[in-house]
N, C-alpha and C positions, 0 to 999 in steps of 0.2 A: 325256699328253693335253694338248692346248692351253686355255687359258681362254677360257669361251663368256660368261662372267658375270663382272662384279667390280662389289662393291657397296663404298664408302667412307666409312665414317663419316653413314651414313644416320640421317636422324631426320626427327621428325614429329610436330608440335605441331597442337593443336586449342586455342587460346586459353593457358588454363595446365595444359591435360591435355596431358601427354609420352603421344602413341601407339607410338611407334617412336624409338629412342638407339641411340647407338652401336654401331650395324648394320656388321660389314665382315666380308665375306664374298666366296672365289670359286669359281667351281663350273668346273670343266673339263668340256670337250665330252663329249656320251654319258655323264655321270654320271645317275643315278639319285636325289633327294633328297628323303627325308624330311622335314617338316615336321609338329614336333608342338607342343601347348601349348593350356592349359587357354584357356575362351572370354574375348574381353579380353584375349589375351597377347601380340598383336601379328600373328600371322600372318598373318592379312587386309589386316592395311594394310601389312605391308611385299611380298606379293604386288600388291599394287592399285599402289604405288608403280613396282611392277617395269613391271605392265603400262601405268601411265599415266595409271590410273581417279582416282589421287591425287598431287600435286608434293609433293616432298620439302621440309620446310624449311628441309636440309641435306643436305651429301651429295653424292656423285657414283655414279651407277649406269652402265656401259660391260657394250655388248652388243659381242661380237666388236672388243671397241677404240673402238668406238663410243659417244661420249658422249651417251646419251638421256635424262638427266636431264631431267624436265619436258615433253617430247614429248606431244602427244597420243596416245589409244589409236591412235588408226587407224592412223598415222604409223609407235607400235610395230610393229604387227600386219603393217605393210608390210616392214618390215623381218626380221620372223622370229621374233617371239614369239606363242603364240597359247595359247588360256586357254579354260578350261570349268570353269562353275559348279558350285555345289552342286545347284540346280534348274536341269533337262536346260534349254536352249534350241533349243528344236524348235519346227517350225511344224504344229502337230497335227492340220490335217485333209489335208495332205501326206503322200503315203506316204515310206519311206524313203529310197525311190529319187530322190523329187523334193524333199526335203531336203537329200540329200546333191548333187544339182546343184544348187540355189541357193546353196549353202555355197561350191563348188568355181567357179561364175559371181563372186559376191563374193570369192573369193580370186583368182581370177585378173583381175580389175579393180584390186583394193584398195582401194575407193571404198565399202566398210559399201553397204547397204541400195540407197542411191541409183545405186551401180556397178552394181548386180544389173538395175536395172530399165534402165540404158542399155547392158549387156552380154548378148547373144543365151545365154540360157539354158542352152538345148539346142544350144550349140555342141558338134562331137565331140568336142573335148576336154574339154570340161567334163563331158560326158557318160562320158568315159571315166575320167577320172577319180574320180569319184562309181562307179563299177562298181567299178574298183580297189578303193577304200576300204574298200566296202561287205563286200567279198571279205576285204579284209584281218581287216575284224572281224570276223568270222563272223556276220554278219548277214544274207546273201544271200535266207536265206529268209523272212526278212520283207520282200524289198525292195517287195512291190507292196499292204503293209499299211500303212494311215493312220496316225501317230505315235504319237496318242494314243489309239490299240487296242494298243500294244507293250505288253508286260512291262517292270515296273520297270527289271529288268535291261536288258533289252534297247533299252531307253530311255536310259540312261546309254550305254552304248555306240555310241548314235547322235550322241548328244552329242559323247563324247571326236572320234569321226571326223570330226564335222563342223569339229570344231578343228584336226585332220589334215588335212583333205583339199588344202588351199594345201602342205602338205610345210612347216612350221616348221620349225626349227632347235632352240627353246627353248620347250614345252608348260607349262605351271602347270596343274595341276588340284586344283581345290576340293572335297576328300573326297569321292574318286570312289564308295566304298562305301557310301555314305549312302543309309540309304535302302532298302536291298538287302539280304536275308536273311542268316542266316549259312550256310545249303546254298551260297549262291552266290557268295559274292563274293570267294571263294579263284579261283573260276574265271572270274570275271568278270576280276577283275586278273590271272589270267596270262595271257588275253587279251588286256587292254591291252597291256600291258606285252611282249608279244612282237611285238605291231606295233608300237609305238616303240623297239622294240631295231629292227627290220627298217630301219623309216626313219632311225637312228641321233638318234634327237631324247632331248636332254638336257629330261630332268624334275625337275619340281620338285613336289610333291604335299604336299596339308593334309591329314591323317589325324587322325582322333582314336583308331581302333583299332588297337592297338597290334603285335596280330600280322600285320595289314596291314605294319605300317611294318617290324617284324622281318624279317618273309619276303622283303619285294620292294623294300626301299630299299638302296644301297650305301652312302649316310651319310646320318644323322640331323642334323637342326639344331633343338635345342631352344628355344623363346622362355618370358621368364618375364615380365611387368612391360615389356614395348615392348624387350626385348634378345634376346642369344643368350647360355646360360646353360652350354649344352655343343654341341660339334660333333665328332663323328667319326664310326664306324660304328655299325649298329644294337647292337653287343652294348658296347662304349664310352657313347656318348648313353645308352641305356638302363640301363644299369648305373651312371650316376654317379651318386654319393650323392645328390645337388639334386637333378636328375628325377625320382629316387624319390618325395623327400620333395615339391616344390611340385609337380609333374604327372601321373605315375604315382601314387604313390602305394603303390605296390610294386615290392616284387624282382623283378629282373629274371630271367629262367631263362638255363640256359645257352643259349648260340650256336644258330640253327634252329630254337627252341622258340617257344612261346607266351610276351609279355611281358605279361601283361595282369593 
C-alpha cells in the first residue's frame, strides 16, 4: 500500500511543558490505526497537530506527499482529512437528514460554516449525498428525527458520517465508543468501520477500550510522555512489556481476545 501519512520528528512545546517529541511515524493508505495512551500522553495533540487545530514546534507532517505542516484546519479539511470529536457535533434541533445535508453543502463548498450559508443547501447533490451516507450508516430510520431525540449510539454515528459525507481520504476519530454501552459499541464500530472500509478511508482512531482497539485496529500506536513507546499490531503494541506496565496495565490475552 502507498503512504497516505508521514509524520517527522514531530514535537510540541507549551512554554517548558514537552506535549509531543520525537513523533515519526507512516501510515499507508486504508490502514486502520489504533491509538492508545493514558490521559496527558499526547494523543490529542498529536491528532490536533495532524489536523491543524495545533502547529507543530517541530516536524514535518506530509498528507499524500503533501507538506501541511502548519496549515489551517479548513485548508486541512480541504484537502482530505476529516475528524470527529469525543462530543457528537450535531446540530440538534435538525433532524438527521438535514444534518447530514448541511455537512455534505460544507463539504462540498469547503468554506466551514460560511460556505454552507452561500452554498444552496438543498442542492441534488448534496442531497444525494447526505441519503447515501445516511444509508451507509444505518441510520435511515432515524432520518426525519431531530438530533438531539437520537440514541447515544445513534448520535455518534451521525457524527462519524457527517465527517464522511465530503468522502476524506484520511478520518481521525476521537473515541468513537465513548460514551456508549457496552451491549453496543461492538456494533456500533462494526458499523463504522465497514463504511470506511467501503469508502477505502485510512483511520486513525483514540481509544481508551482496549477490546475496541484489539478487534478493529490493524496496528496500534502506543504514546507514553508526548512519544510513541511501541508500534505494531494489536497483539505486538499490546503485549509489549511498557504498554503493560505504563498503559494497560495488564496482560495482554492471546490474538482476538479481550485486552482489557
Amino acid at each position: 500500500m502507498s503512504e497516505i501519512l508521514a509524520v517527522r520528528d514531530l514535537e510540541k512545546t507549551f512554554g517548558s511543558l514537552v506535549a509531543a517529541r520525537d513523533i515519526t511515524v507512516s501510515i499507508p493508505a486504508e490502514q486502520t490505526v489504533g491509538v492508545i495512551g493514558a490521559n496527558g500522553a499526547g494523543k490529542t495533540t498529536f491528532i490536533n497537530m495532524i489536523t491543524g487545530h495545533l502547529v507543530p514546534s517541530k516536524g514535518t507532517i506530509l498528507f499524500e506527499n503533501k507538506d501541511i505542516t502548519g496549515l489551517p484546519s479548513r485548508e486541512i479539511t480541504r484537502l482530505g482529512i476529516s475528524r470527529s470529536f469525543q462530543v457528537a457535533q450535531i446540530f440538534p434541533t435538525l433532524t438527521v437528514r438535514e444534518n447530514m445535508v448541511v455537512a455534505a453543502a460544507i463539504a462540498r463548498r469547503g468554506g466551514g460554516m460560511l460556505g454552507a450559508v452561500t452554498t444552496p443547501v438543498h442542492s441534488p447533490a448534496a442531497l444525494a449525498e447526505a441519503e447515501a451516507t445516511v444509508e451507509l450508516f444505518q441510520i435511515s430510520r432515524y432520518a426525519d428525527t431531530p438530533a438531539g431525540l437520537l440514541p447515544q449510539g445513534v448520535r455518534k454515528l451521525l457524527d462519524i458520517g457527517m465527517a464522511v459525507v465530503g468522502w476524506p481520504r484520511l478520518l481521525l476519530l476521537d473515541e468513537p465508543t465513548s460514551g456508549i454501552s457496552i451491549e453496543e459499541k461492538f456494533d456500533l464500530m462494526q458499523v463504522v468501520m465497514s463504511a470506511l472500509k467501503t469508502r477505502r478511508i485510512t483511520v486513525l482512531f483514540v481509544e481508551h477500550d482496549m477490546e475496541i482497539v484489539g478487534r478493529f485496529a490493524d496496528r496500534v500506536l502506543a504514546f507514553y510522555e508526548g512519544t510513541v513507546i511501541a508500534d505494531g499490531t494489536p497483539e505486538q503494541t499490546l503485549g509489549d512489556a511498557k504498554v503493560q506496565e505504563l498503559i494497560t496495565g495488564v496482560k495482554a490475552r492471546s490474538a482476538g481476545t479481550s485486552h482489557v
